[in-house]
N, CA, C and O atoms as a Tripos MOL2 file, in Angstrom:
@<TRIPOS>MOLECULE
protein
  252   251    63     0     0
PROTEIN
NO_CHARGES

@<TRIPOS>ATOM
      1 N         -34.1990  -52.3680  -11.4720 N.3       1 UNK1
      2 CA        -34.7590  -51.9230  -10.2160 C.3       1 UNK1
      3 C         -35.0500  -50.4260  -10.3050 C.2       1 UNK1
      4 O         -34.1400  -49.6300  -10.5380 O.2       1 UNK1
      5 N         -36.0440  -50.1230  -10.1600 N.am      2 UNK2
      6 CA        -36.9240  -48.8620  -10.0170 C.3       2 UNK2
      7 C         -36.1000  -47.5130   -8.3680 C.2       2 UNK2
      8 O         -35.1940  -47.5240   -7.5340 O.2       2 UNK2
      9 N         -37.2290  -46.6230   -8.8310 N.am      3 UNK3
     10 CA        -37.1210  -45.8680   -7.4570 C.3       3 UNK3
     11 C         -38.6880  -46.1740   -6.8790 C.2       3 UNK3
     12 O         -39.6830  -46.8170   -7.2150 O.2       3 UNK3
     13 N         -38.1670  -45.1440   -5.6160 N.am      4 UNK4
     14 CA        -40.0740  -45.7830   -5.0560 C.3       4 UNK4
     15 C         -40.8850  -44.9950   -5.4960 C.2       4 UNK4
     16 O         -42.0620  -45.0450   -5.1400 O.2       4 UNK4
     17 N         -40.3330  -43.9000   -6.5550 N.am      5 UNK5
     18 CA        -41.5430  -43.5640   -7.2940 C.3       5 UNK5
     19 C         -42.1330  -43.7510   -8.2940 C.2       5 UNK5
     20 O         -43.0570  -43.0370   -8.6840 O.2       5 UNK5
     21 N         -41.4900  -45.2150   -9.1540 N.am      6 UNK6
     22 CA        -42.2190  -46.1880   -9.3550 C.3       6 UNK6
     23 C         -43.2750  -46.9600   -8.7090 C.2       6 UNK6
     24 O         -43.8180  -47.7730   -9.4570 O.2       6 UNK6
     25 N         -43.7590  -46.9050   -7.3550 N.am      7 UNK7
     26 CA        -44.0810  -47.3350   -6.4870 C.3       7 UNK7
     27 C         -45.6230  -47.2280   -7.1150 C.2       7 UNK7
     28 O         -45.9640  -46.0680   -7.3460 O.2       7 UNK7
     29 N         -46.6240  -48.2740   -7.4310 N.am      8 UNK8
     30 CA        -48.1450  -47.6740   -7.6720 C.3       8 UNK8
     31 C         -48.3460  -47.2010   -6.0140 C.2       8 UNK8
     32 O         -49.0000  -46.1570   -5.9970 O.2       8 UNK8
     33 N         -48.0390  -47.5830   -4.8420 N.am      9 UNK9
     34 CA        -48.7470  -46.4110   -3.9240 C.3       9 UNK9
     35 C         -48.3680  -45.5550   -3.5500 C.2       9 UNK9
     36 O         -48.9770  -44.9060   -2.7000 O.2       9 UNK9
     37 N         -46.9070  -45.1100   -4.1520 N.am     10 UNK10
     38 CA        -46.4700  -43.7380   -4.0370 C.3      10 UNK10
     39 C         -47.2730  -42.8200   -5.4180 C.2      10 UNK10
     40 O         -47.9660  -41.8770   -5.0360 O.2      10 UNK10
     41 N         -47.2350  -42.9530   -6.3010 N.am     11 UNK11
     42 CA        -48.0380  -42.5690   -7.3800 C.3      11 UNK11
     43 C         -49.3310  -42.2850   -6.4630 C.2      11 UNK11
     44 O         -49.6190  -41.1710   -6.0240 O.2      11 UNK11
     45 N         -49.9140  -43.2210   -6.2890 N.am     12 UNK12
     46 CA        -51.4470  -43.2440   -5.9060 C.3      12 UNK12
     47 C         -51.5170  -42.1300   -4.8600 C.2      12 UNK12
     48 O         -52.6380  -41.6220   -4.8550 O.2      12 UNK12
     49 N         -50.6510  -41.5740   -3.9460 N.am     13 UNK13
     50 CA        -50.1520  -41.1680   -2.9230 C.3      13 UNK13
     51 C         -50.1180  -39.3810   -3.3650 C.2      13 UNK13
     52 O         -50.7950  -38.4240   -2.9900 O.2      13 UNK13
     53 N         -49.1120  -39.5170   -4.2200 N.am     14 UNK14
     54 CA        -48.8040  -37.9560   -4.9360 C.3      14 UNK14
     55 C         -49.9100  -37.7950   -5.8900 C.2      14 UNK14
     56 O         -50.0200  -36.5760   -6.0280 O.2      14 UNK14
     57 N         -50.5830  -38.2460   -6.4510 N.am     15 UNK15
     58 CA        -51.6930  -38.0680   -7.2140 C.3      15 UNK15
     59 C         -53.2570  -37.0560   -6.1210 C.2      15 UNK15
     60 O         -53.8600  -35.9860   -6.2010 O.2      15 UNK15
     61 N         -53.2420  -38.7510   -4.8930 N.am     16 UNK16
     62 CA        -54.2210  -37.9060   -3.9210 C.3      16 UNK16
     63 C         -53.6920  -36.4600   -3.1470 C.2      16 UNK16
     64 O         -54.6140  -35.7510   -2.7430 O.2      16 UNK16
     65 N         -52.8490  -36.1570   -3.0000 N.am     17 UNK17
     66 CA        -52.1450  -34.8120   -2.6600 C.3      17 UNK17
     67 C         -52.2380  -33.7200   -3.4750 C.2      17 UNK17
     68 O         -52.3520  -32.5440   -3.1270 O.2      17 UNK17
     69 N         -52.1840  -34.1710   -4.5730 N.am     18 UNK18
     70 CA        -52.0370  -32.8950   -5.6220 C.3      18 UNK18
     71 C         -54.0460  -32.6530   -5.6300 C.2      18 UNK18
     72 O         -54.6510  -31.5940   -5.7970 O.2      18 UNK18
     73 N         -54.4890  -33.7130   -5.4450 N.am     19 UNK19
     74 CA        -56.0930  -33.1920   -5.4680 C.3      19 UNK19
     75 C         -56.6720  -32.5780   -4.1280 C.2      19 UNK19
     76 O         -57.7170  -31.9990   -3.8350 O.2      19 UNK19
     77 N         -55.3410  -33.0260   -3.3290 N.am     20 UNK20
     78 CA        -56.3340  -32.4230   -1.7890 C.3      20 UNK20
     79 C         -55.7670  -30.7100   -2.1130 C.2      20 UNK20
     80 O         -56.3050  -29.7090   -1.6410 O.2      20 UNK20
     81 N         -54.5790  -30.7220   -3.0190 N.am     21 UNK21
     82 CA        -54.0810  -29.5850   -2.7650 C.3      21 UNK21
     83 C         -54.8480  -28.7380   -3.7960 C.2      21 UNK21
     84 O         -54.6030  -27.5970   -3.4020 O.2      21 UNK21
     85 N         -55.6930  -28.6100   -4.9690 N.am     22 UNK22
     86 CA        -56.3580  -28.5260   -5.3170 C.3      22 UNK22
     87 C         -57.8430  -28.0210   -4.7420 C.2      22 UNK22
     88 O         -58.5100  -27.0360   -5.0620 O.2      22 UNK22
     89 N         -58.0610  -28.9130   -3.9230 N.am     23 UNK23
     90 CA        -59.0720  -28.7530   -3.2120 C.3      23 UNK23
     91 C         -59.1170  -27.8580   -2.1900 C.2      23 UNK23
     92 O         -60.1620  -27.4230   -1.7060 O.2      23 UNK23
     93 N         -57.6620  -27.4780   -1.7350 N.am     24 UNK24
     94 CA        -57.8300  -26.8960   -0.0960 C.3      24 UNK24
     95 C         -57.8320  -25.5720   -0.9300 C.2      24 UNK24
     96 O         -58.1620  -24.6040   -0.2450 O.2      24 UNK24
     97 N         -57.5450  -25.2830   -2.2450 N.am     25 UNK25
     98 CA        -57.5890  -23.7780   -2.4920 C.3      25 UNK25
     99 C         -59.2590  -22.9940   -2.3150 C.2      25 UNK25
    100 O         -59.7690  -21.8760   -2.3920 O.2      25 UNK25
    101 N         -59.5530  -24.0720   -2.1030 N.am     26 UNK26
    102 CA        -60.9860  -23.4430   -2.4220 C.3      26 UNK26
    103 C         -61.1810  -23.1660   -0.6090 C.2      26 UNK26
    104 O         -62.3230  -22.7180   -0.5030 O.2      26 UNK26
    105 N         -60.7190  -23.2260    0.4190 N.am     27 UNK27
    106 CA        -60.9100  -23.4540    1.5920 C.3      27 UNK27
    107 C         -60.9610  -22.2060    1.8300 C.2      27 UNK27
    108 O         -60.2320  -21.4740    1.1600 O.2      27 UNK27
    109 N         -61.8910  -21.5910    2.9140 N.am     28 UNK28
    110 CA        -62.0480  -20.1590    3.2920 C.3      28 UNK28
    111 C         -60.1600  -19.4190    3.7130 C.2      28 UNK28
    112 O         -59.2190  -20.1170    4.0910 O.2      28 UNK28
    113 N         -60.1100  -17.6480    3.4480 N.am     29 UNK29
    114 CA        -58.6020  -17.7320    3.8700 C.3      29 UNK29
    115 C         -58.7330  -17.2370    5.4640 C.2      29 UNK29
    116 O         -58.0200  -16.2610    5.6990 O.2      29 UNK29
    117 N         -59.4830  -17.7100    6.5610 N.am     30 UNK30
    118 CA        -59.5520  -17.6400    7.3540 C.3      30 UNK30
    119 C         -58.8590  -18.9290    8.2180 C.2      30 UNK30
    120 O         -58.6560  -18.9810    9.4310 O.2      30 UNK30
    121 N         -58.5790  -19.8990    7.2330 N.am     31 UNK31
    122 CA        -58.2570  -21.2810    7.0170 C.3      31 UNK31
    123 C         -56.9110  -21.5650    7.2470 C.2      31 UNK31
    124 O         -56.2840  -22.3720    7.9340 O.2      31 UNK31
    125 N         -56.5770  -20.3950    6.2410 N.am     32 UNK32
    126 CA        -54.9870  -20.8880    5.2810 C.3      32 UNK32
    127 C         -54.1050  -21.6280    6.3320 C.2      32 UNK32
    128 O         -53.6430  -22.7570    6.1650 O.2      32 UNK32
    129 N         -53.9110  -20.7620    7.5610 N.am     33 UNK33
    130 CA        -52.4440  -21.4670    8.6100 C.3      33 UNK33
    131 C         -53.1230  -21.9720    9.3760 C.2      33 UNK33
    132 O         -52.7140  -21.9790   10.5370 O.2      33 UNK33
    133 N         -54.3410  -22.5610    9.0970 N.am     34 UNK34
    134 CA        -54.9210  -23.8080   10.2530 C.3      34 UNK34
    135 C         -55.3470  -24.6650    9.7180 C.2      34 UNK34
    136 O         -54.4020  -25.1130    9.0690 O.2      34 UNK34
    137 N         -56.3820  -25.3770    9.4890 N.am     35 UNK35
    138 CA        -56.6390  -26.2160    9.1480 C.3      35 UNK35
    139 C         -56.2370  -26.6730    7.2860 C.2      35 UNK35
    140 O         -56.0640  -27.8460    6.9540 O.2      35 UNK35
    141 N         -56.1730  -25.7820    6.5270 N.am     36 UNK36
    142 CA        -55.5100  -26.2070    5.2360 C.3      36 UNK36
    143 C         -54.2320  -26.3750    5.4010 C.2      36 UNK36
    144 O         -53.7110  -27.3410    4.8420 O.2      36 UNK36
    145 N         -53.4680  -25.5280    6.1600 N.am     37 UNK37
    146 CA        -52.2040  -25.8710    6.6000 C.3      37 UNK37
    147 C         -52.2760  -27.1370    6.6330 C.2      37 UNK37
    148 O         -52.3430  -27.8170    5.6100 O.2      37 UNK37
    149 N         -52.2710  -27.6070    7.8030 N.am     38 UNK38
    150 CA        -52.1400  -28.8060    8.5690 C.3      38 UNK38
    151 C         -52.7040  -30.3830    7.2190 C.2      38 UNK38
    152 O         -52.0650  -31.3760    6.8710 O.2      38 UNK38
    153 N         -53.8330  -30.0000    6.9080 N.am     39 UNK39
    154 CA        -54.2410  -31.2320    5.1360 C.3      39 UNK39
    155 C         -53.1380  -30.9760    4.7900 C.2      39 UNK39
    156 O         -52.3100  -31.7080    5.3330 O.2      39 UNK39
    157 N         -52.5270  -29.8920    3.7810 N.am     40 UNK40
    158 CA        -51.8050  -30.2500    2.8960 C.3      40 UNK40
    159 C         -50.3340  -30.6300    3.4740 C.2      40 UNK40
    160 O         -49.6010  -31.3330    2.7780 O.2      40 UNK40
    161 N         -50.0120  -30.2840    4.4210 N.am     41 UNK41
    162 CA        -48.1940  -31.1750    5.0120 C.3      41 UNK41
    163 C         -48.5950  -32.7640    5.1750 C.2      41 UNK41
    164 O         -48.0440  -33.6580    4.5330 O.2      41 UNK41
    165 N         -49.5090  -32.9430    6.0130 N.am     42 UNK42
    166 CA        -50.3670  -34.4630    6.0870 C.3      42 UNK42
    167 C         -50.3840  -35.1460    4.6260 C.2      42 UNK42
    168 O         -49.8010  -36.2100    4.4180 O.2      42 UNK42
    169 N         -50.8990  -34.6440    3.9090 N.am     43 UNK43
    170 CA        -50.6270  -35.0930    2.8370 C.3      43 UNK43
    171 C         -49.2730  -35.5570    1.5660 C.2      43 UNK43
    172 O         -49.2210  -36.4880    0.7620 O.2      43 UNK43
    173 N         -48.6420  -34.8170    1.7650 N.am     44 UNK44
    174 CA        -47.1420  -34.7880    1.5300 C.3      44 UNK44
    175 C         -46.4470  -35.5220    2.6040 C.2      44 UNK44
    176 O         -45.3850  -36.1390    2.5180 O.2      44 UNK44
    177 N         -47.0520  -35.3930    3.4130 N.am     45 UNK45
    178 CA        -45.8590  -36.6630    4.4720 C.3      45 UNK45
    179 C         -46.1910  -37.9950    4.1130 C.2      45 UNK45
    180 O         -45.4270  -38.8590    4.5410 O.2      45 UNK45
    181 N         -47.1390  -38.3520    3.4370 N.am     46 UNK46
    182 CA        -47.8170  -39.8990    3.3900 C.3      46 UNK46
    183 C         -46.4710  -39.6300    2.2450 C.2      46 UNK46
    184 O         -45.4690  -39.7630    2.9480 O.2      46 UNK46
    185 N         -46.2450  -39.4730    1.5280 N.am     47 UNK47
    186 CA        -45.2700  -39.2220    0.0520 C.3      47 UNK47
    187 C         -43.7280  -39.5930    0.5160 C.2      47 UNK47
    188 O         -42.8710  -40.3370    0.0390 O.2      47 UNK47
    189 N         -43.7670  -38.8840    1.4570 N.am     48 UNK48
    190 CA        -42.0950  -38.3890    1.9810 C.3      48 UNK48
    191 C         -41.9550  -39.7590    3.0390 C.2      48 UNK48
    192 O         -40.7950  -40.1530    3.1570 O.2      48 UNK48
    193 N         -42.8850  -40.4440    3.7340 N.am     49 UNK49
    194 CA        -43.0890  -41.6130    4.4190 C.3      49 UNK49
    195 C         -42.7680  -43.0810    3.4000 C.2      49 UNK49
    196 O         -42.3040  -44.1870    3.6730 O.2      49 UNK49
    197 N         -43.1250  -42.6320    2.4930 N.am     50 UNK50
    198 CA        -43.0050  -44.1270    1.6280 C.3      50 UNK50
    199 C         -41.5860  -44.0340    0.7130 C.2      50 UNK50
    200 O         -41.0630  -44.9760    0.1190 O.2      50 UNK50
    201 N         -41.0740  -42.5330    0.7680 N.am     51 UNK51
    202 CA        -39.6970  -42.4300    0.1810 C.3      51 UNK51
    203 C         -38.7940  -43.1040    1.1760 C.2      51 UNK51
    204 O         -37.9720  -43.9460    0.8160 O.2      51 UNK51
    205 N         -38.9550  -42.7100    2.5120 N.am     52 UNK52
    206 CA        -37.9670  -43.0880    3.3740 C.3      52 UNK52
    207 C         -38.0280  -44.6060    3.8070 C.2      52 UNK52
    208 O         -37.0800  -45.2310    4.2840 O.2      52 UNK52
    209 N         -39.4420  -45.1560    3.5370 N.am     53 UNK53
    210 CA        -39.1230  -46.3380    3.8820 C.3      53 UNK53
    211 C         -38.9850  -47.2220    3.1390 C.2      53 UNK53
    212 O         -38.8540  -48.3580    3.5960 O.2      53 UNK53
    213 N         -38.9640  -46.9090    1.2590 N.am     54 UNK54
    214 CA        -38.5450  -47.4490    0.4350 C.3      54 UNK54
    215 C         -37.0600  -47.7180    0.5600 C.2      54 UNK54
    216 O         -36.4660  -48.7820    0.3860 O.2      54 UNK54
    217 N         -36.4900  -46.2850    0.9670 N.am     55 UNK55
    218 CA        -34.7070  -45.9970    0.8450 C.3      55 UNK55
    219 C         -34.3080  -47.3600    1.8980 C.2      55 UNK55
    220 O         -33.5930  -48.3220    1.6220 O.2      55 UNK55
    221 N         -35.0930  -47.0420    3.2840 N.am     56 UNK56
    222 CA        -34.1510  -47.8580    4.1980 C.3      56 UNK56
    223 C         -34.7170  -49.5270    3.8530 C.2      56 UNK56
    224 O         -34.1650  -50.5280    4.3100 O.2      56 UNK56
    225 N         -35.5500  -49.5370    3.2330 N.am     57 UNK57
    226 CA        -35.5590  -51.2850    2.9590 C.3      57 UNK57
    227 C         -36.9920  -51.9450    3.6280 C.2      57 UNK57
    228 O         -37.2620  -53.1460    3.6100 O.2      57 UNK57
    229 N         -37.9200  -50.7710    4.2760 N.am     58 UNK58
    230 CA        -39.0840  -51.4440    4.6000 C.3      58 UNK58
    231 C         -40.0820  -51.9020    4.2090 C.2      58 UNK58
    232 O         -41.0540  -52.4530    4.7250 O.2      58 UNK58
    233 N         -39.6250  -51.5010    2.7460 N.am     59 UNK59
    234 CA        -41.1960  -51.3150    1.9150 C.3      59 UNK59
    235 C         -40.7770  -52.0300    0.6750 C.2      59 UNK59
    236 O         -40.7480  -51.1420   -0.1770 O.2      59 UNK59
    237 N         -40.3690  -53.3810    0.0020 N.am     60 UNK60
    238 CA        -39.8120  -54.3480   -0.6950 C.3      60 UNK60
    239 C         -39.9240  -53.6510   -2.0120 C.2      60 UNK60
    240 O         -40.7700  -52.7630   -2.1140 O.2      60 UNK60
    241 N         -39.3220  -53.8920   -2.8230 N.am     61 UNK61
    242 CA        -39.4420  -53.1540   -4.2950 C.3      61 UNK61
    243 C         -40.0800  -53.4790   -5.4370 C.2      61 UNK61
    244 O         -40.0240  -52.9700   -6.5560 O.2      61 UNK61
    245 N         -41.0340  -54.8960   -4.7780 N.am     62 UNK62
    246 CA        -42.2570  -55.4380   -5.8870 C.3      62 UNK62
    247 C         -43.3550  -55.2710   -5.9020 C.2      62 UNK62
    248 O         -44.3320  -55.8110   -6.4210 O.2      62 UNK62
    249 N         -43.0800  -54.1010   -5.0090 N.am     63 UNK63
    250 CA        -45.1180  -53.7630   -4.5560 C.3      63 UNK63
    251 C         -45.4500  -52.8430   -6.0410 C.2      63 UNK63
    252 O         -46.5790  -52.3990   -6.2520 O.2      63 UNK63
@<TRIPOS>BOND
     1     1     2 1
     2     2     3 1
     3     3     4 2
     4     3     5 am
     5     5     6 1
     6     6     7 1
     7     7     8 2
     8     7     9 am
     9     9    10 1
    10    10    11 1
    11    11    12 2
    12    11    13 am
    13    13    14 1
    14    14    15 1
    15    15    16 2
    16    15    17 am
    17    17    18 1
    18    18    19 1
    19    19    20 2
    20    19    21 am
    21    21    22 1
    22    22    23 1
    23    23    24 2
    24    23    25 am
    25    25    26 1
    26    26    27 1
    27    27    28 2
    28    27    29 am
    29    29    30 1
    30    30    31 1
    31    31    32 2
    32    31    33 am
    33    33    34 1
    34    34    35 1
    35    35    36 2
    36    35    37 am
    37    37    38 1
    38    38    39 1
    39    39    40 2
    40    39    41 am
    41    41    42 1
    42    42    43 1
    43    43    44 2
    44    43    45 am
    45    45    46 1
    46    46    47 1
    47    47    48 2
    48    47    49 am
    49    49    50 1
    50    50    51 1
    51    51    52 2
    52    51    53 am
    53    53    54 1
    54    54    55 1
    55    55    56 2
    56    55    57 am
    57    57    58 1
    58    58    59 1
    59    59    60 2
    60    59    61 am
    61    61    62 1
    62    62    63 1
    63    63    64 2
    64    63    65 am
    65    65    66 1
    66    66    67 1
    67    67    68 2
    68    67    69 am
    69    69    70 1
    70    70    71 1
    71    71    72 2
    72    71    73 am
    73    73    74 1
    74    74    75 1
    75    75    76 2
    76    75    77 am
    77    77    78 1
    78    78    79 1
    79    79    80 2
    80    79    81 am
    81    81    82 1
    82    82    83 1
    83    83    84 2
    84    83    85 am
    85    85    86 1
    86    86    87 1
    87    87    88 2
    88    87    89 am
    89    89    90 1
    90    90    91 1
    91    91    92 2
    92    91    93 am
    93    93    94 1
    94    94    95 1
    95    95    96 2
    96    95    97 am
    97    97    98 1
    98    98    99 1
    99    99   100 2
   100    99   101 am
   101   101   102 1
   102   102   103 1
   103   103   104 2
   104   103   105 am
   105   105   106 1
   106   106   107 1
   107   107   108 2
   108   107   109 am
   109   109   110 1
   110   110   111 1
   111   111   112 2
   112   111   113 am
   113   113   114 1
   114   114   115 1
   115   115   116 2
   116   115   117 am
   117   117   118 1
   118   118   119 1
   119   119   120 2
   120   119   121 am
   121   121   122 1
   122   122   123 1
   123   123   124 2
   124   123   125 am
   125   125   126 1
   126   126   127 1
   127   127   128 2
   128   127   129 am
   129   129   130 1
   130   130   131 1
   131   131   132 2
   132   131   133 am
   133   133   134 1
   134   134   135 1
   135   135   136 2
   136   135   137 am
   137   137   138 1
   138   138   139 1
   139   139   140 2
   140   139   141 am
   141   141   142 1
   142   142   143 1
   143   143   144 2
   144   143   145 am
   145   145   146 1
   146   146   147 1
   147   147   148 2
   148   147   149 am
   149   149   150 1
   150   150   151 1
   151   151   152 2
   152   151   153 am
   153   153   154 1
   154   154   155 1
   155   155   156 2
   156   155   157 am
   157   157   158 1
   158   158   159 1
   159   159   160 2
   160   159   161 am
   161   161   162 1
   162   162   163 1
   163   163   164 2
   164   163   165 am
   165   165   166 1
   166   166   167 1
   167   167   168 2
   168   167   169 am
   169   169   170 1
   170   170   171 1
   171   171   172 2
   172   171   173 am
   173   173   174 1
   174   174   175 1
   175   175   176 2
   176   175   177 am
   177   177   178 1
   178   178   179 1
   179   179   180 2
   180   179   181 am
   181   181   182 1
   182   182   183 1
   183   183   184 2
   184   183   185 am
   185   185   186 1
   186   186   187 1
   187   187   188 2
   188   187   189 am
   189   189   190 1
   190   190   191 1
   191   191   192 2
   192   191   193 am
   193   193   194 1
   194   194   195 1
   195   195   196 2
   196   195   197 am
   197   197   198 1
   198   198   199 1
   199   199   200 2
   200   199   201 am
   201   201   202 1
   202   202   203 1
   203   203   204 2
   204   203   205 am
   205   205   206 1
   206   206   207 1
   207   207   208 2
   208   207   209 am
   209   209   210 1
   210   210   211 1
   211   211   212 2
   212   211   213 am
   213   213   214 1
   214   214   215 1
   215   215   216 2
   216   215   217 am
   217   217   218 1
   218   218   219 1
   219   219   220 2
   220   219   221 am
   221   221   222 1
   222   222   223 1
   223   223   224 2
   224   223   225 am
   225   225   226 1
   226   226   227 1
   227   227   228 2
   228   227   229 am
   229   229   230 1
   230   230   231 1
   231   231   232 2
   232   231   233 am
   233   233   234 1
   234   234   235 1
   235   235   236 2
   236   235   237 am
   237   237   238 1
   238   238   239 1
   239   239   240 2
   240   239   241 am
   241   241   242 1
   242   242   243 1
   243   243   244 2
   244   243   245 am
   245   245   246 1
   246   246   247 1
   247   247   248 2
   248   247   249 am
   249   249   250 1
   250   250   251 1
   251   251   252 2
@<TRIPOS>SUBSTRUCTURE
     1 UNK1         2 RESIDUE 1 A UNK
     2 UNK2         6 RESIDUE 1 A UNK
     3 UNK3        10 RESIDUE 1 A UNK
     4 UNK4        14 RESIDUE 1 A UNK
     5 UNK5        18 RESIDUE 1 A UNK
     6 UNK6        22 RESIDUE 1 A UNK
     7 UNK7        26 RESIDUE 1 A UNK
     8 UNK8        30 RESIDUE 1 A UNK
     9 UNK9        34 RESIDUE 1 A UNK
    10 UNK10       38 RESIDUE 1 A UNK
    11 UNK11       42 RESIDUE 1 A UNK
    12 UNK12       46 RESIDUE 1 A UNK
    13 UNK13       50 RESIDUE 1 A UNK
    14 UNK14       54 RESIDUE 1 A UNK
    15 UNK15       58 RESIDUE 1 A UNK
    16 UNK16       62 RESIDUE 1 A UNK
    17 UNK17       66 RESIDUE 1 A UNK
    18 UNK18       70 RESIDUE 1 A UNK
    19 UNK19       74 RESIDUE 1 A UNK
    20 UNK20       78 RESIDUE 1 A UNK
    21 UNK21       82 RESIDUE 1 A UNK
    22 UNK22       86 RESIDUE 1 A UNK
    23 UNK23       90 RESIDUE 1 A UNK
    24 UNK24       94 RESIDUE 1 A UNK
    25 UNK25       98 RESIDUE 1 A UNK
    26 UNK26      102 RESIDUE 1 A UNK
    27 UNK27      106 RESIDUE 1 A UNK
    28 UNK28      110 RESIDUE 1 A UNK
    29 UNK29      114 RESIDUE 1 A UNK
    30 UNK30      118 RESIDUE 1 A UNK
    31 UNK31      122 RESIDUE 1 A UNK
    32 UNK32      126 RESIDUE 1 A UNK
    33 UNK33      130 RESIDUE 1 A UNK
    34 UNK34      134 RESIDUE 1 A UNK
    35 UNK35      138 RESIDUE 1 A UNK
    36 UNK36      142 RESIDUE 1 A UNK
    37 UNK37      146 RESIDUE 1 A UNK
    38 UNK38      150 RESIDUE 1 A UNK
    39 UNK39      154 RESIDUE 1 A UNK
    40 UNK40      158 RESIDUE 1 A UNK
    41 UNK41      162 RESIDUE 1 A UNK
    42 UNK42      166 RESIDUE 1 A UNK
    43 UNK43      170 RESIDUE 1 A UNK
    44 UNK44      174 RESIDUE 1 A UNK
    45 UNK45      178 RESIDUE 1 A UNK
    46 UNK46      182 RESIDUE 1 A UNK
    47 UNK47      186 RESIDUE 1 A UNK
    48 UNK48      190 RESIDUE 1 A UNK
    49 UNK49      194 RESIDUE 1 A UNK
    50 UNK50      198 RESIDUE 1 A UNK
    51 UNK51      202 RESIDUE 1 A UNK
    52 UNK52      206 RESIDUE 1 A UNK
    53 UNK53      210 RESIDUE 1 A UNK
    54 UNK54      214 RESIDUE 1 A UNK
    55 UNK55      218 RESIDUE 1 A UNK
    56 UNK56      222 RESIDUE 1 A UNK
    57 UNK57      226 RESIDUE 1 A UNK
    58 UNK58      230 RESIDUE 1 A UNK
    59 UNK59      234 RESIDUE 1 A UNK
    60 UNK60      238 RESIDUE 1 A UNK
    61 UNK61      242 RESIDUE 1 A UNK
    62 UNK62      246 RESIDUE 1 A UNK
    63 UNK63      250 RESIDUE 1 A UNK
């Protein structure tokens, strides 16, 4: 038995994050504590969402 970051949609998950985060560098710095802010935590919560609901048992361990 794995962790859930074995998970292909946690992978798939931290993969798209690391490209939004990537991406938001390029975002004007008029930006930074507004709207890039706000993408990149959004993005990391989809991550931190599938940890917690791996842990408590919502998310089965054969996906």
């Amino acid at each position: 038995m794995g962790t859930f970051r074995d998970l292909t949609v946690y992978k798939k998950a931290f993969e798209l994050a690391m490209q939004i985060l990537e991406e938001s560098k390029g975002f004007p710095t008029e930006e930074k504590y507004g709207l890039t802010n706000q993408i990149r935590r959004s993005s990391r919560s989809v991550c931190a969402c599938i940890g917690e609901g791996y842990r408590k048992g919502y998310i089965p361990c054969t996906l």
